[in-house]
C-alpha positions as CSV (number, residue, x, y, z in Angstrom):
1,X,15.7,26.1,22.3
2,X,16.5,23.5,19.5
3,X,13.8,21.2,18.9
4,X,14.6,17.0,17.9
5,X,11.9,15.3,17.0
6,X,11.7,11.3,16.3
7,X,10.2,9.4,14.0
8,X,9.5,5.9,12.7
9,X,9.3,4.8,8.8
10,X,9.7,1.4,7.2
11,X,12.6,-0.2,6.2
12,X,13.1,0.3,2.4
13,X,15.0,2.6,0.5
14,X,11.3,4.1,-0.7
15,X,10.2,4.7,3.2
16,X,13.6,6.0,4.4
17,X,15.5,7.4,2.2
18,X,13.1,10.3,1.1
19,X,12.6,11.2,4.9
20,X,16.0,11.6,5.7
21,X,16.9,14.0,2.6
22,X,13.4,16.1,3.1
23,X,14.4,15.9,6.9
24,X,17.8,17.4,5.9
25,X,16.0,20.1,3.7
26,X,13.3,20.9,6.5
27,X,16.2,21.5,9.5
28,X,17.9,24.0,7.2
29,X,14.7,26.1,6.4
30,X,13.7,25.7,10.1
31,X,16.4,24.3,12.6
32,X,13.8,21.7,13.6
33,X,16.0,17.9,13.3
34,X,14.2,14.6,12.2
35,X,15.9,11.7,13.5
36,X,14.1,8.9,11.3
37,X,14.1,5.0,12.5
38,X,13.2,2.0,10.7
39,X,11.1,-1.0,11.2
40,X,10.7,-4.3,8.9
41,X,6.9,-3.9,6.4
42,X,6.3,-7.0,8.5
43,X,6.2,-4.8,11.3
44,X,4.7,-1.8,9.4
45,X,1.4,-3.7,8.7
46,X,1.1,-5.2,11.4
47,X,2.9,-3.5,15.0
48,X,0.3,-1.5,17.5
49,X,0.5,1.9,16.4
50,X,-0.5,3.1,20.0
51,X,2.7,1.4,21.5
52,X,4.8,3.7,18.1
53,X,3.0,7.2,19.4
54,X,4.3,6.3,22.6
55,X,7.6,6.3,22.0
56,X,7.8,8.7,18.6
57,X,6.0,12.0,17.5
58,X,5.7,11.2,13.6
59,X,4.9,8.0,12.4
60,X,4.4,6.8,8.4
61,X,1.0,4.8,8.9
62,X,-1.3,2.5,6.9
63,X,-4.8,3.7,6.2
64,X,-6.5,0.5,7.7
65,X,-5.1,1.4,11.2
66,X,-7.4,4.9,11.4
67,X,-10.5,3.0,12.9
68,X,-8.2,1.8,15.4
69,X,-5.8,4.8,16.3
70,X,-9.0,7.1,16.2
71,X,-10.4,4.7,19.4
72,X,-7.2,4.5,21.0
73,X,-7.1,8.2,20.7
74,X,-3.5,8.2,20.2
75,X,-2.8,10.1,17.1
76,X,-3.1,14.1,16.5
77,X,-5.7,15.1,14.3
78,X,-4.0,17.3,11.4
79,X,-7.3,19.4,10.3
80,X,-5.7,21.9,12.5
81,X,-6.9,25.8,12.3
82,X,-5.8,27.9,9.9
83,X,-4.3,25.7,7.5
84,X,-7.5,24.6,5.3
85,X,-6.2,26.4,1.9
86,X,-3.2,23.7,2.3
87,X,-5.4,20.9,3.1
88,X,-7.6,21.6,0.2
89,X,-4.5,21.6,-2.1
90,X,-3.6,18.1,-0.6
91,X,-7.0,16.7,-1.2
92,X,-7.0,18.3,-4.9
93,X,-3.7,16.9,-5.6
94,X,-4.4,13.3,-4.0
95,X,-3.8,10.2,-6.4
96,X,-6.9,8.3,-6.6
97,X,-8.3,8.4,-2.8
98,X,-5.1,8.8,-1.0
99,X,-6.1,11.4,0.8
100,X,-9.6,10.6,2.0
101,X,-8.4,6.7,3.2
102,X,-7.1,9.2,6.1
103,X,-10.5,10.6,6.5
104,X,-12.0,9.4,10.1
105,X,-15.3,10.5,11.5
106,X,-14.9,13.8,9.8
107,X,-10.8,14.8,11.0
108,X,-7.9,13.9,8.8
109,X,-5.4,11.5,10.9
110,X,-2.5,11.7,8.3
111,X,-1.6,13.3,4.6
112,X,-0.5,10.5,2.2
113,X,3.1,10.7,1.3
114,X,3.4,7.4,-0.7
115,X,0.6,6.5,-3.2
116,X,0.6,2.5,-4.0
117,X,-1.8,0.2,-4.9
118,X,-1.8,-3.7,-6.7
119,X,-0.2,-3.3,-9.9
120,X,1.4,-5.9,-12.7
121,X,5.0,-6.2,-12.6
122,X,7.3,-7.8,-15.7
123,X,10.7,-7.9,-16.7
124,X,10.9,-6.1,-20.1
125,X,14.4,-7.9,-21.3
126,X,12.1,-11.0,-21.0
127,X,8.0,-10.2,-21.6
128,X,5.9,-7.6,-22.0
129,X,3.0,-6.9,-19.7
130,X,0.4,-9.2,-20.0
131,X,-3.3,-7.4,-20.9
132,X,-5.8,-10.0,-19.3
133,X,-5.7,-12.9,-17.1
134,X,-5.4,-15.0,-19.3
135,X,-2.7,-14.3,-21.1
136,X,-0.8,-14.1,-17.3
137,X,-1.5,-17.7,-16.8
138,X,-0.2,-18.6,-19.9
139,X,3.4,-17.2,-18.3
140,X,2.4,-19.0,-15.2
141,X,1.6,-22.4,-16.4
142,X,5.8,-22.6,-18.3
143,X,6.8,-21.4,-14.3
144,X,7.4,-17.3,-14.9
145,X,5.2,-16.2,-12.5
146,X,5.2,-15.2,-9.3
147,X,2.4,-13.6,-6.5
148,X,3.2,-12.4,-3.0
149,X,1.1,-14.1,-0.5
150,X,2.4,-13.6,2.7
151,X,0.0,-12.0,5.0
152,X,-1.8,-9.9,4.3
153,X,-0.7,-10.2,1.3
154,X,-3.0,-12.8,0.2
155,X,-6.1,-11.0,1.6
156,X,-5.1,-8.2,-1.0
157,X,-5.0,-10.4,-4.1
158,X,-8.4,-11.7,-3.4
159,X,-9.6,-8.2,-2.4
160,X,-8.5,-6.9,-6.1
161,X,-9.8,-10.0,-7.8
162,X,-13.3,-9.7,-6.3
163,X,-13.4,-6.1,-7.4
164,X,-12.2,-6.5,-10.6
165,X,-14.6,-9.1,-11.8
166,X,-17.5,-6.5,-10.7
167,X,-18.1,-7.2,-7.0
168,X,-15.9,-5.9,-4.3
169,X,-15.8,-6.3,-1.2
170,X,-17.3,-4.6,1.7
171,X,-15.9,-1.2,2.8
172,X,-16.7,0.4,5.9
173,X,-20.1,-1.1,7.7
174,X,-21.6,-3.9,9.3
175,X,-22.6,-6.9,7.2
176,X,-20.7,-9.8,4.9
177,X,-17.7,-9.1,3.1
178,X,-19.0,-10.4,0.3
179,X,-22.0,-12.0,-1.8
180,X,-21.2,-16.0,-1.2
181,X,-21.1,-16.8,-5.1
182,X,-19.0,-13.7,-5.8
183,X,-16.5,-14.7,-3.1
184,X,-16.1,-18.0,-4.6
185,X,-15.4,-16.6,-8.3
186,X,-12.7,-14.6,-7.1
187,X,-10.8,-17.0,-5.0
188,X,-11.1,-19.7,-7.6
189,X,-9.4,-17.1,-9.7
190,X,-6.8,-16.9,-7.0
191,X,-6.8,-20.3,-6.7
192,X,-6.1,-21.0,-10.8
193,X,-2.8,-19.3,-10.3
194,X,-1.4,-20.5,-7.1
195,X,-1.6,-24.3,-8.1
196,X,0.6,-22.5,-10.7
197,X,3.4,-20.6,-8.6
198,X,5.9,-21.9,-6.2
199,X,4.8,-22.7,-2.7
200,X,7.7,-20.3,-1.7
201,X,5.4,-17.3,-2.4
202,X,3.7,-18.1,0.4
203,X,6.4,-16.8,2.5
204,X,7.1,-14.0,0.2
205,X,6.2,-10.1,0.6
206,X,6.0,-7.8,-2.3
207,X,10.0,-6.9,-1.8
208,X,11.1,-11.0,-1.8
209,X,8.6,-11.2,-5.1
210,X,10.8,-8.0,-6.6
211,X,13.9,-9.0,-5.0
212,X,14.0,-12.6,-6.6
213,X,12.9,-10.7,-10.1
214,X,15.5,-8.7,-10.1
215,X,17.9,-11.4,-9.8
216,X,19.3,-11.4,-13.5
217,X,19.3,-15.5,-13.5
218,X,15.5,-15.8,-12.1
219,X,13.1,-17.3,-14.5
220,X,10.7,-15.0,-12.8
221,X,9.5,-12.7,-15.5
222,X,5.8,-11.6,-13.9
223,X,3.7,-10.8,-11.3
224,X,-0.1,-9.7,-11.9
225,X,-1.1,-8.5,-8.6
226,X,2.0,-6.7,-6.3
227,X,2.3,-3.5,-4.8
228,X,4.4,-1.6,-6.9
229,X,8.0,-0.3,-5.8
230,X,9.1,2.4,-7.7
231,X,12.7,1.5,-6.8
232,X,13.1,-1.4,-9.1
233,X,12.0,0.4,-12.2
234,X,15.1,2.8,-11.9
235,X,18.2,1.6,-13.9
236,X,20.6,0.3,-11.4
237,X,18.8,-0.2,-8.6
238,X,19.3,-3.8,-9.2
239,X,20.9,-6.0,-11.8
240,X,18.1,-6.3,-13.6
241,X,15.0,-3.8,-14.4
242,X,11.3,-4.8,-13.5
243,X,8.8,-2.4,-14.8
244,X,5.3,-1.5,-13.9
245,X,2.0,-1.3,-15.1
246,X,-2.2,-1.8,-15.0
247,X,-3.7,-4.9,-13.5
248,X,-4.1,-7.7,-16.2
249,X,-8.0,-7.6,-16.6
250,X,-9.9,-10.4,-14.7
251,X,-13.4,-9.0,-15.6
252,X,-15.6,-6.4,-17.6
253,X,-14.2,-3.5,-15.7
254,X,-10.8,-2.6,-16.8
255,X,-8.3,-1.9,-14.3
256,X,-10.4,-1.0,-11.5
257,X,-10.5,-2.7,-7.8
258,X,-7.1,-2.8,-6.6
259,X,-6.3,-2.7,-3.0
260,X,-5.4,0.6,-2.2
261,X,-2.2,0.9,0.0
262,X,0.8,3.5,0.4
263,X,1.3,5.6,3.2
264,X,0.8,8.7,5.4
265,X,2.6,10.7,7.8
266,X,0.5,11.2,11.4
267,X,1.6,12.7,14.3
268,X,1.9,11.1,18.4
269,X,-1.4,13.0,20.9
270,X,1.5,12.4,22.9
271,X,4.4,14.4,21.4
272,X,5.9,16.8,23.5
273,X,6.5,18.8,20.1
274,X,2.9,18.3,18.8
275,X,3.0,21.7,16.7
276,X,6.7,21.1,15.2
277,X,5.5,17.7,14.3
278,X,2.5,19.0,12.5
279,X,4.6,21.0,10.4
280,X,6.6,18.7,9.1
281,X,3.5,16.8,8.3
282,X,2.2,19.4,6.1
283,X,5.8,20.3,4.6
284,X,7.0,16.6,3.7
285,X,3.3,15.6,2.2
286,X,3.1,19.3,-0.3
287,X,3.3,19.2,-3.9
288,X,6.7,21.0,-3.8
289,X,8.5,18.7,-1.4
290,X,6.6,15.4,-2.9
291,X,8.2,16.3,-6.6
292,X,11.3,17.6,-5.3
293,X,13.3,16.1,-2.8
294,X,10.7,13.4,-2.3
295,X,10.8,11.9,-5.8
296,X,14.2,13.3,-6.1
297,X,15.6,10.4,-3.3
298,X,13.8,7.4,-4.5
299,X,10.3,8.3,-2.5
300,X,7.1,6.9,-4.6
301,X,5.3,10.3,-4.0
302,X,1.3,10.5,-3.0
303,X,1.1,13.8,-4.4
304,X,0.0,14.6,-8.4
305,X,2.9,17.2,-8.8
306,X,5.4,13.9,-8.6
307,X,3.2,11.6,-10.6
308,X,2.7,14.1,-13.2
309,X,6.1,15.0,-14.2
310,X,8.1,14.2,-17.1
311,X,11.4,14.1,-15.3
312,X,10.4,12.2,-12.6
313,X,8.6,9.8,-15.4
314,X,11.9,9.7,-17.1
315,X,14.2,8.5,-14.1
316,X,11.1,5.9,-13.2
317,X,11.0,4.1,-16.4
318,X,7.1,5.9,-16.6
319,X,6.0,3.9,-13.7
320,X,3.9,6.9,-12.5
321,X,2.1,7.1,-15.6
322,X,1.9,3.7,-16.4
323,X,0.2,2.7,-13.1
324,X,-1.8,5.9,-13.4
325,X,-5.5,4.1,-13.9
326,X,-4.9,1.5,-12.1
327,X,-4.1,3.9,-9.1
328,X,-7.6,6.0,-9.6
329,X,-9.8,3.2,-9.7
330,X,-8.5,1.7,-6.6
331,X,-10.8,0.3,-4.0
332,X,-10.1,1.4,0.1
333,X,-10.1,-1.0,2.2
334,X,-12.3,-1.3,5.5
335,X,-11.1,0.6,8.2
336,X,-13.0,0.1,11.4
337,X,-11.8,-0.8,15.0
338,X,-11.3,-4.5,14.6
339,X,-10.6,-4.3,11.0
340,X,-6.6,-5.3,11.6
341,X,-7.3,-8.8,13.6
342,X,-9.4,-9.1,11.3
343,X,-6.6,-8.9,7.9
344,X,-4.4,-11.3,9.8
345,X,-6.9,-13.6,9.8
346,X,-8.6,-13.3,6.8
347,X,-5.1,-13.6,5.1
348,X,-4.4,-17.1,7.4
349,X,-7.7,-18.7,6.6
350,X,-6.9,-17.9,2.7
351,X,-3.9,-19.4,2.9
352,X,-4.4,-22.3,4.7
353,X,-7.8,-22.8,2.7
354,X,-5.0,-23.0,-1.1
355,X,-3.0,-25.2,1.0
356,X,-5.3,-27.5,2.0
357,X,-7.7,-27.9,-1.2
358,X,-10.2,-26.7,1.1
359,X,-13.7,-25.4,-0.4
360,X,-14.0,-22.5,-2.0
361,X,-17.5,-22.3,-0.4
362,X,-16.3,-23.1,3.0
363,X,-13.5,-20.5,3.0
364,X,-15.8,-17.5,1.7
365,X,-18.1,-18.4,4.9
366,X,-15.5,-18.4,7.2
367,X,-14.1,-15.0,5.7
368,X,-17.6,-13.4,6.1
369,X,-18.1,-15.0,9.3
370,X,-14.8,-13.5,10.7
371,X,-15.4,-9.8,9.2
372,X,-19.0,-9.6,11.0
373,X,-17.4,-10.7,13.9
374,X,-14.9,-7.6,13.4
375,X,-17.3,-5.4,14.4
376,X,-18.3,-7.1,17.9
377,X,-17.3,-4.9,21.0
378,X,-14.2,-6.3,22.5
């Protein structure tokens, strides 16, 4: 009997493309069919994942979600039997902490397929990447810079800052999200740069920021904190190139603290086709799929094979490479029950806080007094 299974990805050449070709490549080793849908990244970050394992049995997931799913007990655990050799490979080969952001109460709830986290982005026909801060606000203050800050986009950028100047935020755990005086540093940081920007970004996800880039008649030259997308650093994806690179330096630590993100690939408890399903999982996230046909259709691989080659370096204008440190020293964000109510919002009050002029003061409050109240039984 032939076996279909569904699944749901995001809509971006990135999410879907690379699951339809290593879909194609797993039904001829196998006979098993992927029949891959898409949704919006609004919807990504943001739609019940319960209400997705409903209706499909593999779904591409964010980390912050495993606190929930693992409550609503409606994902398959994929520390199945037998398979630990390949698991330990997967860890070993993770970029930065890929891998264990899918660690829950000691099972793995997905295998990271897409590695991302808050890089700089610049067009290279018009700047060069910008080392500090500073010298980003410089390009901000003659209108060349832009910053996605739609939800939860926002929440990120103060997230990265925080760390970055030497005190993150909060993981996993009861308590503030952050020291009071460290909170304000870093949104005042975020602050100096959004008096800066258009308004517009407020509206704008990391794929508006990179579409408008693109654009060869945008006098949008820089971002300092987006997630990157390998697609735009391959010639001819758009009209114009954006490259990629390290976080300009806000503090004494380099390029550490950015918000983790990419992706993983979990599987429905309620697939009728739970052990096909797992399979896949384990085939589309190895080391030969991720640098083959992965890479090879415009995927941003989570695996080291991909992020290590020289060909797949070459056709990326080194975006692997150059986001490299930036990628290992990147900070996982909380993942508890309660933790996604909770990034919506966080990511409002931000924005409405810049909007308004509010206090920096009054804002940092407010953001530790809705993260403790995260944690509050519902």
């Amino acid at each position: 009997m032939s076996i279909t299974l569904k699944g749901m990805t995001w809509s971006h050449p990135r999410g879907y493309d690379p699951m339809i070709a290593c879909s194609r490549l797993w039904q001829e080793r196998t006979g098993v069919e992927v029949h891959w849908e898409k949704r919006s990244l609004q919807d990504f970050e943001t739609y019940p994942v319960d209400e997705l394992a409903r209706a499909y049995d593999l779904i591409v997931i964010d980390h912050p979600h495993v606190g929930q799913i693992t409550k609503e007990k409606c994902l398959a655990p994929l520390d199945v039997e037998g398979r630990e050799t390949e698991r330990r490979a997967l860890a070993d080969a993770s970029v930065g902490r890929s891998y264990p952001s899918y660690t829950w109460q000691g099972r793995q709830w997905a295998f990271p397929i897409d590695a991302a986290a808050q890089v700089q982005a610049w067009r290279p026909d018009r700047t060069d990447r910008a080392e500090s801060w500073t010298e980003m606000l410089a390009l901000a203050r003659h209108g060349k810079v832009a910053l996605p800050m739609r939800p939860p986009h926002s929440l990120m950028c103060f997230y990265t800052l925080s760390a970055n100047l030497g005190h993150a935020c909060r993981g996993d755990g009861v308590g503030q999200l952050i020291d009071v005086d460290a909170g304000i540093a870093a949104f005042e940081r975020l602050r100096e740069l959004t008096d800066l920007i258009d308004p517009a970004c407020f509206s704008m996800d990391p794929i508006a920021v990179l579409e408008a880039m693109s654009d060869p008649a945008s006098k949008l030259v820089s971002t300092p904190l987006i997630y990157g997308y390998v697609s735009y650093a391959m010639p001819g994806f758009r009209p114009s190139l954006v490259k990629f690179g390290d976080i300009p330096v806000a503090g004494s630590n380099g390029h550490s603290g950015s918000a983790l993100g990419g992706t993983g690939i979990a599987v429905s408890a309620f697939s009728q086709s739970q052990e096909a399903a797992i399979d896949f999982a384990y085939f589309v996230a190895s080391g030969e799929v991720q640098l083959g046909a992965y890479a090879g259709r415009g995927g941003q691989p989570g695996h080291a094979a991909a992020w290590d080659d020289d060909g797949v370096n070459a056709a990326t204008s080194d975006f692997y490479r150059a986001t490299r440190k930036t990628l290992e020293m990147a900070w996982v964000r909380p993942r508890h029950d309660g933790y996604m109510a909770f990034q919506q919002a966080a990511s409002d009050r931000i924005n409405d806080g810049l909007l308004r002029k509010d206090a920096a003061r009054k804002i940092v409050e407010d953001l530790n007094r809705l993260f403790e109240a995260s944690f509050a039984p519902v």
